[in-house]
N, C-alpha and C positions, 0 to 999 in steps of 0.2 A: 539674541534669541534665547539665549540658555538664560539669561538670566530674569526676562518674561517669564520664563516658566517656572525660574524659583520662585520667581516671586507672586505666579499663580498657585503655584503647590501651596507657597507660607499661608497667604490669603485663603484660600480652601479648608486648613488644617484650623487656620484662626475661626472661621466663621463653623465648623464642624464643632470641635468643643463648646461654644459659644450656644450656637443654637443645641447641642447634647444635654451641656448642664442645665439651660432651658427646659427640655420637654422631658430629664429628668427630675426635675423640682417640680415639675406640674404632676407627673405621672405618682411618684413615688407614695406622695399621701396615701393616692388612692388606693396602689398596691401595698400600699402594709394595710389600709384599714381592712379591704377585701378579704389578704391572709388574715387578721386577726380575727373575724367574722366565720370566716372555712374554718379555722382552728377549735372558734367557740361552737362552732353547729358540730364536727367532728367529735368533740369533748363529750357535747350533751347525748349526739347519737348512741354514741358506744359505752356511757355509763346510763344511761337514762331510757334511750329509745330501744338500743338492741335488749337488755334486760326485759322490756315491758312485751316485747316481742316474740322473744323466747316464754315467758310466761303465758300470753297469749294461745301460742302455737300446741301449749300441754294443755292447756285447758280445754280446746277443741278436738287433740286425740282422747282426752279423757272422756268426753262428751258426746262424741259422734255415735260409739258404740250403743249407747245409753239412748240416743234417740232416735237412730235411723234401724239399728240393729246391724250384728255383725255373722248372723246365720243367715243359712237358705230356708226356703219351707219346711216344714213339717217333716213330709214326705221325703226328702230327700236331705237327708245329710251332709253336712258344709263340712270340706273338707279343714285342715289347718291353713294351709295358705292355697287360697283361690290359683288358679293357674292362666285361664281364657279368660278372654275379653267377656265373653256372654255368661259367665259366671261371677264375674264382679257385676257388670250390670244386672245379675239378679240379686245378690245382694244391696244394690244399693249405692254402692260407696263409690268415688273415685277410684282413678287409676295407682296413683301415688302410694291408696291404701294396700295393697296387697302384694306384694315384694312374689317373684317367683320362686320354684322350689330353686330353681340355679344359685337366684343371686343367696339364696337362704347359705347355702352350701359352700358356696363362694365365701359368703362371712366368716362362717366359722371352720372353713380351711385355715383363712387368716391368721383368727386366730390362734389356731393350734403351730402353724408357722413363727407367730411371733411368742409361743411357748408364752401365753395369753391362758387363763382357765376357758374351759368349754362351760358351753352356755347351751341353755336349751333350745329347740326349735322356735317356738313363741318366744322366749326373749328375744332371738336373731332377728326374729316379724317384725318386736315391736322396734326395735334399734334401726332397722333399717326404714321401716315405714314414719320413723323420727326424722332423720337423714333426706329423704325425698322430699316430705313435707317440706322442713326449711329450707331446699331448692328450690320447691316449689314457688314456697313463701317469697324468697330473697329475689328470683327472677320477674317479680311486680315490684315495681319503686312505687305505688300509690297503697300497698300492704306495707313496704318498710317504713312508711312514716306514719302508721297508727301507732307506732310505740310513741313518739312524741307528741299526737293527738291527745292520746289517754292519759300522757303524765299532764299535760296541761291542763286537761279538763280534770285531775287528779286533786293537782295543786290548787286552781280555783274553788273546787270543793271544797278544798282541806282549809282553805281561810272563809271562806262562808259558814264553814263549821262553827269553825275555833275562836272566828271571829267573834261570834257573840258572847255574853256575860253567860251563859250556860256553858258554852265552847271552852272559854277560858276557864273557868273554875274546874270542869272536867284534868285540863289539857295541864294547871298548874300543881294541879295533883298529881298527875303523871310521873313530871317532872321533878317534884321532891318526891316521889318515890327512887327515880333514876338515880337521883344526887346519893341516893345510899350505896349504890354501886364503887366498888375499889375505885378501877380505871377511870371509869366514866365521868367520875365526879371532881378527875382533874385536870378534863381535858374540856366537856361539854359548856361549864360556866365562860369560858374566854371564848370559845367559836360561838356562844350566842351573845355574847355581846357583841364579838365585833361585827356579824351580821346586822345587828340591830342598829350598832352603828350605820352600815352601810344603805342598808333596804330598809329598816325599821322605820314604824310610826314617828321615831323621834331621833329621826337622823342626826348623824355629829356636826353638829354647828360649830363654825366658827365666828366668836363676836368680831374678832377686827384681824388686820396686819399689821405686823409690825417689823421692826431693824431690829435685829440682836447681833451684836457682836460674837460671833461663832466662828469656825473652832477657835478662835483665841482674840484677843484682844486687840483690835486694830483692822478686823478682816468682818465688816458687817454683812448680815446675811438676812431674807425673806423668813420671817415663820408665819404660823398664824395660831393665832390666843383660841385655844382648846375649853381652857379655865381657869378659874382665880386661885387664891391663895388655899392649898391645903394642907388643914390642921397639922399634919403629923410634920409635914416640910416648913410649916412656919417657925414647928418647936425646935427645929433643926438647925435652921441656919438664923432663924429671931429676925427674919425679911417678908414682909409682906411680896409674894411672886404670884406670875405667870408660870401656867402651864402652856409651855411650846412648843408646837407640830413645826419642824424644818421639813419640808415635802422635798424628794431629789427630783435630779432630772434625770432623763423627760419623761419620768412617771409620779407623779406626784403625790399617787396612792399609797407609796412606800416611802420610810424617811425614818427622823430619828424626832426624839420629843425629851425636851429640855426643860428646866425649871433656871427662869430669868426674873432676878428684882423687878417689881415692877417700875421703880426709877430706870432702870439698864434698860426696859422696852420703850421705842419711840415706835407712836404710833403711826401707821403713814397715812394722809389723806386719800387712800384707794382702796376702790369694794375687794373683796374678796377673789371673784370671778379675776379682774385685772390681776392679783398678787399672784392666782393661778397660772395664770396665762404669761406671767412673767417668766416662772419658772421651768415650764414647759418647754418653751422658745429658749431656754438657755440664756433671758434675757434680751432675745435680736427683740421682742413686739415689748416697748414699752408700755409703762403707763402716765397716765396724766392724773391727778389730784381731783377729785370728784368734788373737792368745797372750792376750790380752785383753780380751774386748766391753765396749765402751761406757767404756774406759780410755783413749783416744791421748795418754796422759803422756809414754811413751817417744821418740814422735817427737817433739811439743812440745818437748820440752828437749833433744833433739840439734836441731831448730831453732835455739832459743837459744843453743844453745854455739855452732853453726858461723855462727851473724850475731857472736854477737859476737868470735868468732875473727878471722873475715875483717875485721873492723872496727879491729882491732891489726894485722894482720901486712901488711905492703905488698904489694901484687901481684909475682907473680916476672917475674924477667927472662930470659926461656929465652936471650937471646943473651950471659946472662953466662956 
């Protein structure tokens, strides 16, 4: 009997891990892309949406007074800060707007507590009637996402603008005005390219994949051909090369970028999307040769020829 039950415990324990590592390999995808998604909406809210929000919120204390009016009639005299109910609705305004003499008081006790300078009555008004507002504000979640309503219709504008040949001639003026700035002009030319890399009209192409032997000789590695041979690196080492994007894993957007003879690159018969995908997976999702499936004879023997090339010919000496 004892031993039925080890050996339903073991079975239980065997098929527990089993189906675990299961429904965590199905589940996990989802949970990281989910977090990465709350990460990038949390990013945009709080540098993007809460700013536009806050901007928003002064513009309407600035405004309100200017077109609803913040006296009483004629006749009667508005005090500095309303006190009743029936005295804000003769002015007009919300409740939010008119802070009591208490909480007035209550402020700048505070203050004086926290050895804080004293502030004037109306200042205390208008700080606290700031303060409610964005309570106000923040306790509707259909108010808190006009900040990211407004950058997007923001944005849209801004390339409907800029976009066109008036747009851009305005806009590249701008911009060599900026480049005379100290700081700016050593930081702004690299964040706009590699923007333009990324989202640009003329996103960074890559013409092929290739095998490069990286980091060292014997240990072949995925890059992908960025671009050809330039001037300044041809005078350098007297080799016609590749420029090469190594993407790491499992983020392929980051990586290191080489300059490989173009004899040392062996091309491999796979799109791009696949050499991605290779590297992403750490390799578990291969790929298949897109001039040939299920053939990789072609690369195999440009392997073999450039091991045994490099294994004849001495390393050059670019300072001869």
């Amino acid at each position: 009997m004892a031993k039925a039950t080890s050996g339903s415990q073991r079975t239980f324990m065997a098929d527990f891990r089993k189906f675990f590592g299961r429904g965590l390999a199905i589940l996990l995808p989802s949970i990281i892309t989910l977090w990465i998604l709350w990460q990038l909406t949390v990013f945009v809210y709080r540098n993007v949406g809460a700013p536009i929000n806050a901007g928003i919120r002064l513009v309407i204390l600035e405004v309100i007074p200017r077109v609803v009016g913040e006296a009483a009639p004629a006749d009667e005299p508005a005090p500095a800060v309303p006190t009743d109910e029936a005295q804000r609705k003769k002015v007009g305004l919300p409740d939010w707007w008119s802070p009591t003499r208490e909480q007035v008081s209550n402020y700048q006790a505070s203050r004086r507590r926290d050895n804080l300078p004293a502030v004037s009555e109306q200042r205390a008004v208008v700080y606290l009637r700031r303060k409610a507002f964005e309570l106000w504000w923040k306790s509707r979640w259909y108010l808190e996402a006009t900040g990211l309503i407004v950058a997007i219709v923001l944005i849209y504008l801004s390339g409907l603008l800029l976009g066109n040949f008036l747009g851009k001639q305005i806009y590249g003026r701008l911009e060599r005005l900026l480049a005379r700035v100290p700081v700016w002009k050593h930081i702004y030319p690299h964040v706009k390219q590699l923007v333009n890399m990324i989202m640009g009209e003329k996103q960074i192409a890559f013409s092929k994949a290739v095998l490069v032997q990286y980091p060292r000789q014997g240990l072949w590695t995925v890059g992908l051909v960025t671009n050809s041979t330039n001037p300044v690196l041809k005078a350098a080492n007297g080799r016609e090369s590749y420029s090469v994007f190594i993407p790491s894993t499992p983020t392929p957007f980051t990586g290191f970028t080489i300059v490989v003879p173009i004899e040392d690159a062996i091309t491999l018969p796979v799109t791009i999307d696949q050499a991605i995908r290779f590297v992403i997976t750490a390799g578990v999702l291969g790929f298949q040769p897109k001039d040939a499936p299920g053939e990789p004879k072609p690369a195999l023997e440009a392997i073999t020829k450039a091991t045994e090339r490099q294994a004849q010919e001495p390393p050059p000496n670019p300072g001869a």
